[in-house]
C-alpha positions as CSV (number, residue, x, y, z in Angstrom):
1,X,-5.2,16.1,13.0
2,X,-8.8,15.0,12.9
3,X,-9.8,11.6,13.5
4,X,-13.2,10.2,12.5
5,X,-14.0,6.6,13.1
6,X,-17.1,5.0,11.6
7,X,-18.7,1.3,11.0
8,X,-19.4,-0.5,14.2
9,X,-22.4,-2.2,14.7
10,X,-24.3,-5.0,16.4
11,X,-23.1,-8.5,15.1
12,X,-23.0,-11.9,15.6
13,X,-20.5,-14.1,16.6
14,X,-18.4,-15.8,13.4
15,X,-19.6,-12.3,11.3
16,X,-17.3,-10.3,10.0
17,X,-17.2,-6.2,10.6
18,X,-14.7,-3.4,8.8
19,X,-14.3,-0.2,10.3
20,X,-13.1,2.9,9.2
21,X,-10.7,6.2,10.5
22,X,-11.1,9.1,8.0
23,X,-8.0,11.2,9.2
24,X,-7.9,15.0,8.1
25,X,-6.0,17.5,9.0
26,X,-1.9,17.4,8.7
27,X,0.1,14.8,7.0
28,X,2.3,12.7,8.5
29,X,5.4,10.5,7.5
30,X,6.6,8.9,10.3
31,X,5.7,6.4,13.2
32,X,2.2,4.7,13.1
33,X,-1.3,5.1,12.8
34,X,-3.9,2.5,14.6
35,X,-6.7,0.8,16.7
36,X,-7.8,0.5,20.4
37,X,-10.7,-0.9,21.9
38,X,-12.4,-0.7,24.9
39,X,-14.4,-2.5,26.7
40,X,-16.8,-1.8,29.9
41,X,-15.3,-1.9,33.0
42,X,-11.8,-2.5,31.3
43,X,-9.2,-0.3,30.3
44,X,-8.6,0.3,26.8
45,X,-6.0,-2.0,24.9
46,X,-4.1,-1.6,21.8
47,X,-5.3,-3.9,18.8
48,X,-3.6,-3.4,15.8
49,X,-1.0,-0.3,14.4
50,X,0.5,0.3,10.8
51,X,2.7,3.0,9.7
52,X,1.5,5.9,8.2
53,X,2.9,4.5,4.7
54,X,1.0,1.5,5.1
55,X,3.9,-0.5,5.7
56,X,4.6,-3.1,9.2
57,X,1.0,-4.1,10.8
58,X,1.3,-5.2,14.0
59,X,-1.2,-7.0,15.9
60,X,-2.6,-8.0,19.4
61,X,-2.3,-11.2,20.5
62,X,-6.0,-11.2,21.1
63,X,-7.2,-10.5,17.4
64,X,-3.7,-11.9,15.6
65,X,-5.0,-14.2,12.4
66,X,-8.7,-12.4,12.4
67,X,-8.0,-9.1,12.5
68,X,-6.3,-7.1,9.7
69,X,-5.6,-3.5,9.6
70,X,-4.9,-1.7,6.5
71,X,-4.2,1.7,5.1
72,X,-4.9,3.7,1.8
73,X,-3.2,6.9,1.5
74,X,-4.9,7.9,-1.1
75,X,-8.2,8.4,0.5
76,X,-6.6,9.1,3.6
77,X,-7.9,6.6,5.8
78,X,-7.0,3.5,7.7
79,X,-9.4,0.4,7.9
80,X,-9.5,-2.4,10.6
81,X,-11.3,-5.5,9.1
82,X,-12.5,-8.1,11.6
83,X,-13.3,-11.6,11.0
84,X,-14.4,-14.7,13.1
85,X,-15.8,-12.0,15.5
86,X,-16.2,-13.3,19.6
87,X,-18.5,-11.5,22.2
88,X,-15.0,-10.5,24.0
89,X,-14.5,-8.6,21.1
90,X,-17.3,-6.1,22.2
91,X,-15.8,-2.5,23.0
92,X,-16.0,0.8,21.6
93,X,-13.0,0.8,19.0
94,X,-11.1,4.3,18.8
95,X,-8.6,4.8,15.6
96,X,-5.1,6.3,16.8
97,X,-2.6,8.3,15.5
98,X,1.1,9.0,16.5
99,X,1.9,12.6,14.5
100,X,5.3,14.3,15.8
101,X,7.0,11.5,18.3
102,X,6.3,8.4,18.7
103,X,2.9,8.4,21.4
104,X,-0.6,8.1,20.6
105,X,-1.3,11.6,20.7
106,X,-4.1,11.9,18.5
107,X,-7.3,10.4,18.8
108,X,-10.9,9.4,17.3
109,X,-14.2,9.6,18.7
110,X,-15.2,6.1,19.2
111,X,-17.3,3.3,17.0
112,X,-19.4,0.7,19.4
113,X,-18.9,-3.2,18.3
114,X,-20.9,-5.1,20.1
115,X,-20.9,-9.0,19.3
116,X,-24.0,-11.8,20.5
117,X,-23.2,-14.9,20.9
């Protein structure tokens, strides 16, 4: 499984950013598909998981009610859109994938967010 994450940027705080995971490779039914971050000098933290179907998102405290993750299994790919975006939300974001048991086994290479206040 290939995961290929895309759409950070530099924003402002208040902006809004969507990022995207293009995952290749095999298919998967079960467990979840998501987002971490991480930010300098801090270790990384989950933000937001949906199954594979596109079915149960769960969220961090952190970015509940401003974050919303998504998937489209057509395309293949699962989205994290961000809203009301803070300065603490600056990290490099990495899309996630749990394939045959239920760990984060597979992962992306990275997007930077990076939000001025």
């Amino acid at each position: 499984v290939q995961l290929q994450a895309s759409g950070g940027g530099l924003v402002q705080a208040g902006d809004s950013l969507r990022l995207s995971c293009a995952v290749s490779g095999r298919s998967f039914s079960n467990y979840y598909c998501g987002w971490f971050r991480q930010a300098p000098g801090k270790e990384r933290e989950f933000v937001a998981r949906i199954t594979w179907s596109g079915g149960w998102p769960y969220y961090a405290d952190s970015v509940k009610g401003r974050f919303t993750i998504s998937r489209d299994n057509a395309k293949n790919m699962v989205y994290l859109l961000m809203n009301s975006l803070k300065p603490e939300d600056t990290a490099v974001y990495y899309c996630a994938a749990q394939g045959e048991r239920p760990q984060w086994d597979y992962w992306g290479q990275g997007t930077q967010v990076t939000v001025s206040s």
